[in-house]
C-alpha positions as CSV (number, residue, x, y, z in Angstrom):
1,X,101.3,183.8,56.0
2,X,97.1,184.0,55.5
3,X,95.2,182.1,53.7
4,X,94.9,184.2,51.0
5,X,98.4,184.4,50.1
6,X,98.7,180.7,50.2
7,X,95.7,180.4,47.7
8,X,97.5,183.3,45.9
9,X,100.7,181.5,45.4
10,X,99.2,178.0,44.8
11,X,96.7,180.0,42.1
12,X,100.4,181.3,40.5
13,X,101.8,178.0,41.1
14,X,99.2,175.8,40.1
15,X,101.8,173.3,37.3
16,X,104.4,173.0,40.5
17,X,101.7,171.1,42.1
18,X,100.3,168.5,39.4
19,X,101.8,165.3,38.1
20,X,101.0,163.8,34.7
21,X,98.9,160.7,35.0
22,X,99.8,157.6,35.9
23,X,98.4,154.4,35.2
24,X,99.7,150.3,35.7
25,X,99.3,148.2,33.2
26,X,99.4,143.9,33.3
27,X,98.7,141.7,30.7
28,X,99.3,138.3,29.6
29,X,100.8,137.1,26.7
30,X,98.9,135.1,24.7
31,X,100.5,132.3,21.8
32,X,97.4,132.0,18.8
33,X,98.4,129.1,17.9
34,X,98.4,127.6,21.4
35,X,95.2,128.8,22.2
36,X,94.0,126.8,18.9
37,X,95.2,123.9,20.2
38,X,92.0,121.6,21.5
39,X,91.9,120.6,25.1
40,X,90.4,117.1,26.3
41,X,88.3,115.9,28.7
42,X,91.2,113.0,29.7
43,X,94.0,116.4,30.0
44,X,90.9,118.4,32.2
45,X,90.4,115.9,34.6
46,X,94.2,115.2,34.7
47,X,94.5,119.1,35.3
48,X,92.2,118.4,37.7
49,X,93.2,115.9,39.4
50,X,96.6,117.0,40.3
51,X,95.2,120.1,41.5
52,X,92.2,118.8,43.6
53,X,94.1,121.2,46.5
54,X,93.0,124.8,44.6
55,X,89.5,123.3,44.1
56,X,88.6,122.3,47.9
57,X,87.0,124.7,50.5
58,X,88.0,123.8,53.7
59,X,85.6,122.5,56.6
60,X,83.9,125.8,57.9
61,X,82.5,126.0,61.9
62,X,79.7,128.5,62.8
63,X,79.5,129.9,66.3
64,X,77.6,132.3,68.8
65,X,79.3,133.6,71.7
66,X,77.9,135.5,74.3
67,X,81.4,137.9,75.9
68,X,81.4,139.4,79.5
69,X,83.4,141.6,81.1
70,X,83.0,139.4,84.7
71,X,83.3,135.7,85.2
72,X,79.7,136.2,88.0
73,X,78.2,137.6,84.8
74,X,79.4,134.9,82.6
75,X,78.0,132.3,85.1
76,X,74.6,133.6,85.5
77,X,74.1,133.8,81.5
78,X,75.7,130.2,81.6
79,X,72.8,129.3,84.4
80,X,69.8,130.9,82.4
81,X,70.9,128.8,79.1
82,X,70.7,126.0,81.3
83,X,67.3,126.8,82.5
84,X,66.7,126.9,78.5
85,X,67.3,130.5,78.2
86,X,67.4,132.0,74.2
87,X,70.8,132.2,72.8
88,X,69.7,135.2,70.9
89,X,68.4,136.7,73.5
90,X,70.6,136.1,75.7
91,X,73.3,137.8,73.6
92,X,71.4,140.8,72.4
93,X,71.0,142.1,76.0
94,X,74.2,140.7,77.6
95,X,77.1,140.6,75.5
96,X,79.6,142.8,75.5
97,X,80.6,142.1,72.7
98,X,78.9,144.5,69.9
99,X,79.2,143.4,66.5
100,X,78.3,139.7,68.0
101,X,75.6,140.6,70.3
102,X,73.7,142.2,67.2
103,X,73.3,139.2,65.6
104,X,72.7,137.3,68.4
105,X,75.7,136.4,69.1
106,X,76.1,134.7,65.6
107,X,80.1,135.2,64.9
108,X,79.1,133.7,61.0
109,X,81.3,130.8,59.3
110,X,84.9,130.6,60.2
111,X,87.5,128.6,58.4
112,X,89.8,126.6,60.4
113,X,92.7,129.1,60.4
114,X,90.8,132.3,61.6
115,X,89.3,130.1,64.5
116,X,90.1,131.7,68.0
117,X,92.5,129.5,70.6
118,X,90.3,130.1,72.8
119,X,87.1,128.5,70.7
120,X,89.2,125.6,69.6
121,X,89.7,124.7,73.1
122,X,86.4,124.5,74.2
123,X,86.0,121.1,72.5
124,X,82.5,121.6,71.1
125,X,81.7,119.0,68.8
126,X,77.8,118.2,68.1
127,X,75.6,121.1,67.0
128,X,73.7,123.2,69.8
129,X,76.6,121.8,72.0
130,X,77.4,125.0,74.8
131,X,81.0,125.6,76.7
132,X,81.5,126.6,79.7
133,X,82.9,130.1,80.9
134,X,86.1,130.4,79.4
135,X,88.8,133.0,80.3
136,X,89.4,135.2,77.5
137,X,91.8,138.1,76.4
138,X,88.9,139.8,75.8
139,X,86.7,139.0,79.1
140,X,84.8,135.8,79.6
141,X,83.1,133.8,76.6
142,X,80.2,131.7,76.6
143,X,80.2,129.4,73.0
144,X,77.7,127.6,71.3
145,X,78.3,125.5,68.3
146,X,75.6,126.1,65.8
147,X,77.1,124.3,62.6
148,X,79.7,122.5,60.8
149,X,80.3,122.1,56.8
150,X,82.8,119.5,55.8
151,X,85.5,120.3,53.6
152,X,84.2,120.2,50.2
153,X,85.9,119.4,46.6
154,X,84.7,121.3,44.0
């Protein structure tokens, strides 16, 4: 079959090949009277209160990590921090890690939950605070701790 005789036959064909519209609809139904009814401050913070859960954001940790391919190399970037070496720096030109190494290393806020093993382990605990080399599924990590937030309540 050529091309033109499949453009022929869908051209012939063309209502074989469409399907009406579809769309998905959600609403929520809505009493008038109930929505006239006044709310107070007292029933707010009750609401509030027993709900403090939804209205937390949990304790948020910022890292850098600087990833190798070789433990030697991981050592030698370890040595050069030590010697007061630029984090930053460092990263750009020797991680191996891409998306990471652009920004320095900087792997932004993480939540508890989306934490690596492998970072949880290192038992950072005070800002600027640097690991060791540590064995990774991906290579060999070297991690700073740049920040902590507190859980906060809303």
């Amino acid at each position: 079959m050529t091309e033109q005789e499949i453009a022929s036959y869908y051209e012939q064909n063309k209502n074989n090949f469409m399907t009406p519209e579809q769309f998905r609809v959600s609403y929520i139904k809505l009493d008038a009277a109930t929505m006239q009814q006044p709310v107070s401050d007292a029933d707010i913070q009750s609401y509030y209160d027993q709900h403090q859960d939804q209205f937390t954001q949990p304790q948020r940790t910022r890292y850098s990590i600087i990833q190798t391919k070789t433990e030697d190399e991981a050592k030698a970037v370890l040595d050069e921090l030590n010697k007061g070496g630029d984090f930053a720096a460092l990263a750009k030109e020797k991680s191996a890690d891409i998306i990471s190494a652009r920004n320095g290393g900087d792997m932004g806020w993480l939540e508890d939950a989306t934490i690596p093993d492998e970072l949880k382990n290192a038992g950072l605990k005070e800002k600027g605070q640097l690991s060791g080399v540590i064995k990774s599924s991906v290579g060999f990590l070297i991690v700073r701790l740049d920040d902590i937030q507190p859980a906060i309540v809303k």
